[in-house]
FIVEXMAR-44840 format. One record per residue (C-alpha): residue number from 1; residue in one letter; x, y, z. Coordinates in steps of 0.2 Angstrom, whole numbers, m for minus. Layout:
// residues N
pos:code:u:v:w
NUM:A:X:Y:Z;
...
//
This chain:
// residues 542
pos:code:u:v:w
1:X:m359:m107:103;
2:X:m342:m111:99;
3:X:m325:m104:104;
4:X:m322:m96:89;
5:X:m339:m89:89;
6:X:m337:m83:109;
7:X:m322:m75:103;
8:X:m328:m67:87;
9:X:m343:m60:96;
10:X:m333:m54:111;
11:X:m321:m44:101;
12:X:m336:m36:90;
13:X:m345:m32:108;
14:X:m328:m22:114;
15:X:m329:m12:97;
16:X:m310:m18:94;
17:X:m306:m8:78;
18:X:m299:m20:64;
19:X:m292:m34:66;
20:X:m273:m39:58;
21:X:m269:m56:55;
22:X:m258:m67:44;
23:X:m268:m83:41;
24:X:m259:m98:50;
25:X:m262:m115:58;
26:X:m269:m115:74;
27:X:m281:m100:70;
28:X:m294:m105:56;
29:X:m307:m107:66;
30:X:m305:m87:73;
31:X:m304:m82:54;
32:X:m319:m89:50;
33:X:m332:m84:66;
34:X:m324:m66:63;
35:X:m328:m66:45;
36:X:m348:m72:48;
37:X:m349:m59:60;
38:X:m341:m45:48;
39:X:m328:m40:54;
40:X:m316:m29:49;
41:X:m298:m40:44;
42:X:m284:m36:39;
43:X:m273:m48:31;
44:X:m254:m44:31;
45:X:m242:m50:22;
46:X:m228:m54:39;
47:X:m234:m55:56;
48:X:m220:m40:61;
49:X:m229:m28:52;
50:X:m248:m34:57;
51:X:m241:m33:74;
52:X:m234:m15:72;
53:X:m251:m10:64;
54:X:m260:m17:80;
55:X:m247:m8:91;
56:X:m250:8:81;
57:X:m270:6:82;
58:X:m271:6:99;
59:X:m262:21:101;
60:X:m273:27:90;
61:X:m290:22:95;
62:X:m285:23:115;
63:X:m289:3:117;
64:X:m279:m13:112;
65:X:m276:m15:95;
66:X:m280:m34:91;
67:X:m271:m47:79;
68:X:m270:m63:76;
69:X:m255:m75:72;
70:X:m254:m95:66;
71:X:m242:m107:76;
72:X:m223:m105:82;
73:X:m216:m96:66;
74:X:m227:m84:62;
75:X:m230:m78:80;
76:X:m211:m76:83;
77:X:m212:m68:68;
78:X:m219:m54:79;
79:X:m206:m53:93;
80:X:m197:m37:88;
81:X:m215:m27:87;
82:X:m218:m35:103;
83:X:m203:m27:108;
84:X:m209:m9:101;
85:X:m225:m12:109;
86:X:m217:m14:125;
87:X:m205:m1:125;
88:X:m219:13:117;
89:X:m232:5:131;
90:X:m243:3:116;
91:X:m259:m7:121;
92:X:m259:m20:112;
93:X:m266:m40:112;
94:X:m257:m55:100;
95:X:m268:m71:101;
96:X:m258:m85:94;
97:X:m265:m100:88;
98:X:m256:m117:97;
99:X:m257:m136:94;
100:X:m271:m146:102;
101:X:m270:m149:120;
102:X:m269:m168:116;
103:X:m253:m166:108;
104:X:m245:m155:121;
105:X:m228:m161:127;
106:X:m225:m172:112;
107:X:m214:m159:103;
108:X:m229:m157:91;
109:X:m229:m149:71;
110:X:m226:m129:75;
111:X:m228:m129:93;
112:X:m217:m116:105;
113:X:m218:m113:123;
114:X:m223:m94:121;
115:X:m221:m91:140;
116:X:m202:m89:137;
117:X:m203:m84:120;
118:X:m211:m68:123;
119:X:m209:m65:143;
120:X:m193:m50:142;
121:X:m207:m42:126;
122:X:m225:m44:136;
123:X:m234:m38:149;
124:X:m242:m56:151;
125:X:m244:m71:141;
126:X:m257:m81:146;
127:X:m264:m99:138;
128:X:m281:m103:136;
129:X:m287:m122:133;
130:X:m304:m122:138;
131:X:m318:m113:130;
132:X:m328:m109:144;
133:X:m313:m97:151;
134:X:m310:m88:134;
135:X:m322:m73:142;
136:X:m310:m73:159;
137:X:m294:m76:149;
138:X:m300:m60:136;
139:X:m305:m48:150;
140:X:m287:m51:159;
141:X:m279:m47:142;
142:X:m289:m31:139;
143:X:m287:m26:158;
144:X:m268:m28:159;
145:X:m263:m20:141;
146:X:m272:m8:150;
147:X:m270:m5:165;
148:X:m254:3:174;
149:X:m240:6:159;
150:X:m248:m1:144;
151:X:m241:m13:135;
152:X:m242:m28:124;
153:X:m249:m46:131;
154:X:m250:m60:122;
155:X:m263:m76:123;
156:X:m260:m93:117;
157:X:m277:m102:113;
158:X:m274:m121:109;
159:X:m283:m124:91;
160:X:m298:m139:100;
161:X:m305:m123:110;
162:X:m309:m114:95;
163:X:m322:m129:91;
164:X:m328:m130:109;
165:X:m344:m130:112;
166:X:m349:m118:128;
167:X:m362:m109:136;
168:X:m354:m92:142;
169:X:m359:m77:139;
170:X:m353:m61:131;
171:X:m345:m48:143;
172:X:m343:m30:143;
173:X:m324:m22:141;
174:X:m317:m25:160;
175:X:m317:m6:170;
176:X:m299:1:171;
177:X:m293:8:185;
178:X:m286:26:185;
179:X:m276:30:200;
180:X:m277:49:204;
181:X:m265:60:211;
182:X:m269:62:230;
183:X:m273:82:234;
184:X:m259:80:248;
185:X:m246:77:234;
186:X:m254:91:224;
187:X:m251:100:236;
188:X:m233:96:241;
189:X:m230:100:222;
190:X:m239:116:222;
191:X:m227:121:237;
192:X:m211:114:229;
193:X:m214:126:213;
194:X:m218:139:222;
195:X:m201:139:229;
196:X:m195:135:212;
197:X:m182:147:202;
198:X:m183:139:186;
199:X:m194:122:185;
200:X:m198:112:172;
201:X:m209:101:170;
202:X:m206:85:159;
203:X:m221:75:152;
204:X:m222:59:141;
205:X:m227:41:142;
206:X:m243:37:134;
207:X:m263:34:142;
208:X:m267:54:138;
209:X:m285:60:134;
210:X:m289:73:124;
211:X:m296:81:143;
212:X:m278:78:150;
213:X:m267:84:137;
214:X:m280:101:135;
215:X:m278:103:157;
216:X:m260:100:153;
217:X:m260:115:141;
218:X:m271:128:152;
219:X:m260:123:168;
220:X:m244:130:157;
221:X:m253:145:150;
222:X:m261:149:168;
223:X:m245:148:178;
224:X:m230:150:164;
225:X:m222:136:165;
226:X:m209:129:156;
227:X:m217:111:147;
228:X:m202:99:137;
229:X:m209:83:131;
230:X:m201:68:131;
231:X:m196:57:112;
232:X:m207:57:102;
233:X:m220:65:110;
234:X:m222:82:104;
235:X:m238:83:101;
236:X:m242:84:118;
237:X:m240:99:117;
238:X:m243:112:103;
239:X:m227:118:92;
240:X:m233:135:95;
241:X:m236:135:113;
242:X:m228:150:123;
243:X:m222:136:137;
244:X:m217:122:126;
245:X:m197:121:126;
246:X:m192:105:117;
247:X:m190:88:117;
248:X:m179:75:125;
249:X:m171:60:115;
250:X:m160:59:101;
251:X:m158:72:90;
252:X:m163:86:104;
253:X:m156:103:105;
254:X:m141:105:117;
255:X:m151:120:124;
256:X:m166:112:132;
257:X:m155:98:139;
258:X:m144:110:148;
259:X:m158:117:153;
260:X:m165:104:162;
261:X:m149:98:170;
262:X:m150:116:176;
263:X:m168:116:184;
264:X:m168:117:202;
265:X:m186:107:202;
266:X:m190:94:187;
267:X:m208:87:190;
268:X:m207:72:177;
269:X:m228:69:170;
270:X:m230:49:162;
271:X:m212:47:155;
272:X:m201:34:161;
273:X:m185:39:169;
274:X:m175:27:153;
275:X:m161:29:142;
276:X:m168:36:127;
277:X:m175:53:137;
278:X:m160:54:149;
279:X:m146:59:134;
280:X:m139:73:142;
281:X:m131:89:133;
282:X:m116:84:120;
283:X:m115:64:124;
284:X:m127:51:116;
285:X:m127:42:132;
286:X:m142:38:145;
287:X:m144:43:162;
288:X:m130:61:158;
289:X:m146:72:159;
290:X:m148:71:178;
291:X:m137:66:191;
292:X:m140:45:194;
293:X:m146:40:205;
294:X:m146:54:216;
295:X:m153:72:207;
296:X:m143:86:212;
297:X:m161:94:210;
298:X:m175:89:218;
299:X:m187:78:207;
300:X:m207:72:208;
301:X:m209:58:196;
302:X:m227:55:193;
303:X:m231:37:183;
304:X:m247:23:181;
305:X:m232:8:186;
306:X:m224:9:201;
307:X:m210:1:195;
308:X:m206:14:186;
309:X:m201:24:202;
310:X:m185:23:208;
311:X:m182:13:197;
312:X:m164:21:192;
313:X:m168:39:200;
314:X:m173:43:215;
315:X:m188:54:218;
316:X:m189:68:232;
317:X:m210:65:229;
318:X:m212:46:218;
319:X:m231:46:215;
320:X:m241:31:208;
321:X:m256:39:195;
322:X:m259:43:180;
323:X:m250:60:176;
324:X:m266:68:169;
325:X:m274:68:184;
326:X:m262:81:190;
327:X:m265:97:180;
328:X:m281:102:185;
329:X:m281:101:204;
330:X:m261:108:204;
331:X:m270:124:197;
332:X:m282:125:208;
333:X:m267:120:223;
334:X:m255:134:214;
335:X:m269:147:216;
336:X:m266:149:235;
337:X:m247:154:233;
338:X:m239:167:227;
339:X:m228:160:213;
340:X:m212:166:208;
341:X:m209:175:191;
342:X:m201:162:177;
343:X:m206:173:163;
344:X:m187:180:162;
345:X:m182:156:162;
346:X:m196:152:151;
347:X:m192:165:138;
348:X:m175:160:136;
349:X:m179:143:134;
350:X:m195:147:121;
351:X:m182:160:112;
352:X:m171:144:111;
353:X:m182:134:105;
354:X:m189:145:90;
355:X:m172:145:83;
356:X:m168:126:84;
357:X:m184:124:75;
358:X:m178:138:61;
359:X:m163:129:59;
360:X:m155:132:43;
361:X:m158:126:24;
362:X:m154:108:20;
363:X:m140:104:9;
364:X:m141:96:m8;
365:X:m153:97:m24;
366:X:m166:90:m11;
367:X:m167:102:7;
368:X:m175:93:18;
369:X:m181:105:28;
370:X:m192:112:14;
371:X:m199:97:13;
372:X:m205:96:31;
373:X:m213:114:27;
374:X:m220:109:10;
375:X:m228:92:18;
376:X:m234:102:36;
377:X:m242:115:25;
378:X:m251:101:14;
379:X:m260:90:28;
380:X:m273:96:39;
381:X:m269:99:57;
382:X:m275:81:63;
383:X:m264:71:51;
384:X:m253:57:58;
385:X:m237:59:54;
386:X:m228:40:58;
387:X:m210:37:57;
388:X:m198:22:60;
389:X:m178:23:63;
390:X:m162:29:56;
391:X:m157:47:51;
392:X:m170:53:41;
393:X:m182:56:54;
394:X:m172:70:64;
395:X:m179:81:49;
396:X:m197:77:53;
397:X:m192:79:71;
398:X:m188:97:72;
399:X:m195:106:56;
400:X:m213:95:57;
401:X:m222:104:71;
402:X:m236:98:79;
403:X:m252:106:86;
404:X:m266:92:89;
405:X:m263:78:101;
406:X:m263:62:93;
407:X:m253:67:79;
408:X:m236:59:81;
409:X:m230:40:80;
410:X:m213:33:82;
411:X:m204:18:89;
412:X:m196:23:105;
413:X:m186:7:103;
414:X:m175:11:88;
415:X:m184:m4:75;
416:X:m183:m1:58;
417:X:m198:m4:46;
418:X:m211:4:59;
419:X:m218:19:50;
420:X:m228:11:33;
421:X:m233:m2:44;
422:X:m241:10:59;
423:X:m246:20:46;
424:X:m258:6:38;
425:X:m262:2:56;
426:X:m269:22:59;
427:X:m278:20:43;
428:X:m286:6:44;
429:X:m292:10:63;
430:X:m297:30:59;
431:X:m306:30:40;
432:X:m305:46:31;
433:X:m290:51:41;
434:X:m273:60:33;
435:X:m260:47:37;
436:X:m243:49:29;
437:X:m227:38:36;
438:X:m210:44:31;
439:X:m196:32:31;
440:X:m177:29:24;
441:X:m173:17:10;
442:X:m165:4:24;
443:X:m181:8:34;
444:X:m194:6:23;
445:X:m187:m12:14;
446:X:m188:m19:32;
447:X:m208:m20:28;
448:X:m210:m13:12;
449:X:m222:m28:8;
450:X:m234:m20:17;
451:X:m238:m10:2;
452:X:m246:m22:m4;
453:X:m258:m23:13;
454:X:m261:m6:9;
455:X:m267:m8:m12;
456:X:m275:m23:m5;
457:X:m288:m15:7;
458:X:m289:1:m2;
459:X:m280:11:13;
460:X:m274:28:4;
461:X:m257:31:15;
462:X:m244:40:9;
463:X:m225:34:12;
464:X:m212:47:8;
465:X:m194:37:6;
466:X:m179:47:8;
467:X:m168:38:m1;
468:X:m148:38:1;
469:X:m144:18:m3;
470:X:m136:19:13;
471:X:m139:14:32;
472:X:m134:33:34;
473:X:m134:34:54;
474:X:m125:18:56;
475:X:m113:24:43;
476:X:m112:42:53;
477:X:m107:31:68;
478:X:m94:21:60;
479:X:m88:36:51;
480:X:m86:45:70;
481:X:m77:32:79;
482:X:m67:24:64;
483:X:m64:37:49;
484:X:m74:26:39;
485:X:m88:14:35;
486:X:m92:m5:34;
487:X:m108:m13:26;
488:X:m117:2:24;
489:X:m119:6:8;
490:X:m134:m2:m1;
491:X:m138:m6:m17;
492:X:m150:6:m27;
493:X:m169:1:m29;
494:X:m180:10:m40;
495:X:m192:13:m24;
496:X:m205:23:m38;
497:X:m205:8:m47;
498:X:m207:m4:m32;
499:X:m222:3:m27;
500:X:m230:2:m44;
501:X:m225:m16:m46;
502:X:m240:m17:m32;
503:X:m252:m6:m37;
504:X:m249:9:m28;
505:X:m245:26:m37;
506:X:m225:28:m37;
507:X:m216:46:m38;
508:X:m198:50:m41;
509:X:m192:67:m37;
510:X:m176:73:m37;
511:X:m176:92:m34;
512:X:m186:104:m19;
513:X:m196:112:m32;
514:X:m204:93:m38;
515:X:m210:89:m23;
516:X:m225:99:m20;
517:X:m233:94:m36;
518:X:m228:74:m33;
519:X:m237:78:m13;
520:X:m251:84:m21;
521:X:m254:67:m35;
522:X:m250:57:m19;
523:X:m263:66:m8;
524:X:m276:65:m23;
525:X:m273:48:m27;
526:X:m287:35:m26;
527:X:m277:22:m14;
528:X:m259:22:m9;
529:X:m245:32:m14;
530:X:m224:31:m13;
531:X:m214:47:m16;
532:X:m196:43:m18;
533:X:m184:58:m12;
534:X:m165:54:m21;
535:X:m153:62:m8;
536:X:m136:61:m4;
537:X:m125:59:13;
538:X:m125:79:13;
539:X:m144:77:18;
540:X:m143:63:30;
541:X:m148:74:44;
542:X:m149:91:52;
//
């Protein structure tokens, strides 16, 4: 068979899920053996958002999401979704069509050495200019995205290998490894909690199985003890969970940051040890929420990438393995001591958290807090909620709670344009499934042509815009450090309108009270759907 065909085959063999692509030079070929074989593409409309939607696949399906981009500028085109892949440890694999070998060196017609393009963005970037080592070259891609801290990785395949003829055959998925949690460092941490006060523990990061997030749960509801999740991870644990405290990042209550500073044991579960979940109480700073480099508390830091340990802090117990692998045999450890009572810690902290999630009613003819109630009352339990960056999404963040793993997506690396994007993405990869993505007016015009990916493929999402013609937490920063703001007031679009010019059904609603009826046309609708929220600064955030 030919390249093409070895490669279209072994991606249908893997079970890959869709594939995203903008069609480019340097990747015909692919097309066309992917199209004879049926499988599912997606064609996008700019390689930023095919990448986001490949990021957000393999978050959902557990496995690399797949996408394909034409020579040098549509595959830099995909550098800042790169970016968000790395930083969310998304699994994710970007094959980029490149020149013919013959004309390497020569300067050729879209060429770009993409092994310092995209080296700071991806895991690995490999090259690939003979047919017969497509099936090594694959295998290495899957294994890597998947293996240790997941992450993007990128393969290069010069355009003459696509026509290749070869005799090699198709190979199953390469086995990951999964590094467990030796039973003497279950132990060890058994014994630190036991002489633990007031613990928390701290889990994040991404790799989770259904099994490890529900051993997680029971290891909290056996023993009591106090869970926080790191950004954008809240549905590793349910809203309603006795144990569950809060979450760390931006936006998070003062309460459960003091709290943690506070600890006198903090066992860290997946998360990396970065800037974005190190905010401490009252400063929008990294590395405030525990003592750097040295903890003034003791700290175990459990992660699939030793790199990630000691990286900035140092850890009284560093453990390479995935975090999941912890929960069961810590219960089982935890048995043989006699634990001390936290009820009296976790119940100030729970108490805490109820009221941070009470809040109080949004201001202006739109309270956004009703809105989160109105939509989480709407969606079934399994719905994805997706999200991308600016002020907007802090309402989603404490008033949309989360019961069911697998619920939650959001760039951890503050790009804008994400959420319509992943939301396609989800869709595309879960069929039948409740996906709604919620972005601001700056956000959502970063990819708003993906609507038209969407009416395209029939993929019923819907996108709720709050819309303040405004880049409202930049102009909340500028209007903190200066008294007022520069360049960020936006020009009004008629968002309703803009997705109609598509196809897709549009909604305007100006008031609480016209939302729920506008939520249920969206959800009924037969394809995509825009609801346009009109709000004001005074609804920027809560």
């Amino acid at each position: 068979m030919t390249g093409a065909q070895l490669f279209a085959r072994t991606l249908r063999h893997w079970d890959c899920g869709p594939v995203f692509h903008v069609p480019g030079e340097g990747i015909l070929e692919a097309l066309d053996a992917l199209a004879d074989i049926g499988a599912p593409l997606i064609s996008c409309r700019h390689e930023a958002g095919m990448t986001y939607m490949a990021q957000a696949a393999g978050h959902a399906l557990g496995k690399p999401g797949i996408c394909l981009a034409g020579r040098a500028p549509g595959a830099l085109n995909s550098a800042l979704a790169l970016h968000t892949a790395f930083t969310d440890a998304a699994p994710m694999i970007l094959v980029i069509g490149q020149p013919p070998l013959r004309q390497a060196g020569r300067e050729p017609f879209l060429d770009n050495d993409f092994s310092l393009a995209f080296a700071p963005v991806a895991k690995w970037i490999g090259t690939c200019s003979d047919a017969a080592r497509l099936p090594e070259m694959l295998s290495r891609a899957w294994a890597t995205a998947m293996t240790g801290q997941r992450g993007p990785v990128v393969v290069a395949v010069n355009e003459d290998v696509w026509a290749q003829t070869v005799d090699a055959p198709v190979l199953s998925p390469p086995v990951i490894a999964r590094p467990r949690v030796p039973l003497a460092e279950v132990d060890a941490i058994a014994a630190m909690l036991a002489g633990a006060s007031n613990p928390v523990l701290v889990v994040g990061g991404t790799g989770w199985s259904q099994a490890g997030v529900a051993a997680l749960r029971d290891l909290a509801q056996t023993t009591g003890l106090p869970v926080v999740t790191s950004y954008r991870r809240r549905d590793l644990m349910p809203a309603d969970h006795p144990c569950f405290v809060g979450e760390l990042g931006i936006g998070a209550d003062p309460a459960v940051l003091d709290a943690v500073a506070r600890a006198d044991l903090v066992i860290v579960a997946g998360m990396r040890l970065g800037e974005i979940n190190t905010f401490g109480a009252g400063v929008f700073e990294g590395f405030r929420l525990l003592a750097a480099p040295q903890p003034i508390q003791p700290l175990v830091h459990i992660h699939p990438d030793a790199s990630e340990l000691n990286r900035v802090y140092r850890a009284a117990l560093p453990v390479c393995a995935e975090a999941e692998t912890l929960f069961e045999p810590l219960g089982q450890s935890l048995s043989a001591h006699r634990l001390p009572d936290w009820s009296h810690w976790r119940s100030a902290l729970r108490a805490a958290r109820e009221a941070f999630a009470v809040g109080r009613p949004g201001k202006g003819p739109i309270d956004m807090r009703e809105i989160c109630r109105v939509l989480r009352e709407a969606l079934p339990a399994d719905a994805m909620l997706t999200v991308g960056a600016g002020a907007y999404a802090h309402w989603p963040q404490r008033y949309f709670p989360h019961s069911v793993y697998g619920t939650q997506l959001g760039p951890k690396s503050g790009a804008m344009g994400y959420g319509l994007s992943a939301a396609i993405g989800v869709q595309a990869s879960c069929p039948g499934r409740r996906v709604v993505a919620m972005a601001g007016d700056g956000c959502f015009l970063m990819h708003g042509e993906e609507l038209a990916t969407a009416v395209l493929h029939k993929l019923p999402v819907v996108v709720i815009v709050v819309n303040n013609s405004s880049y409202g937490a930049i102009a909340a920063s500028q209007s903190r450090h200066f008294g007022r703001t520069v360049g960020t007031d936006l020009s009004p679009v008629d968002l309703s309108a803009y997705a109609r010019a598509f196809g897709a059904n549009g909604f305007r609603v100006e008031t609480t009270e016209a939302f729920a009826p506008a939520l249920a046309s969206a959800l009924a609708a037969d394809g995509p759907a825009l609801i346009e929220l009109i709000t004001g600064p005074e609804a920027l955030r809560p």
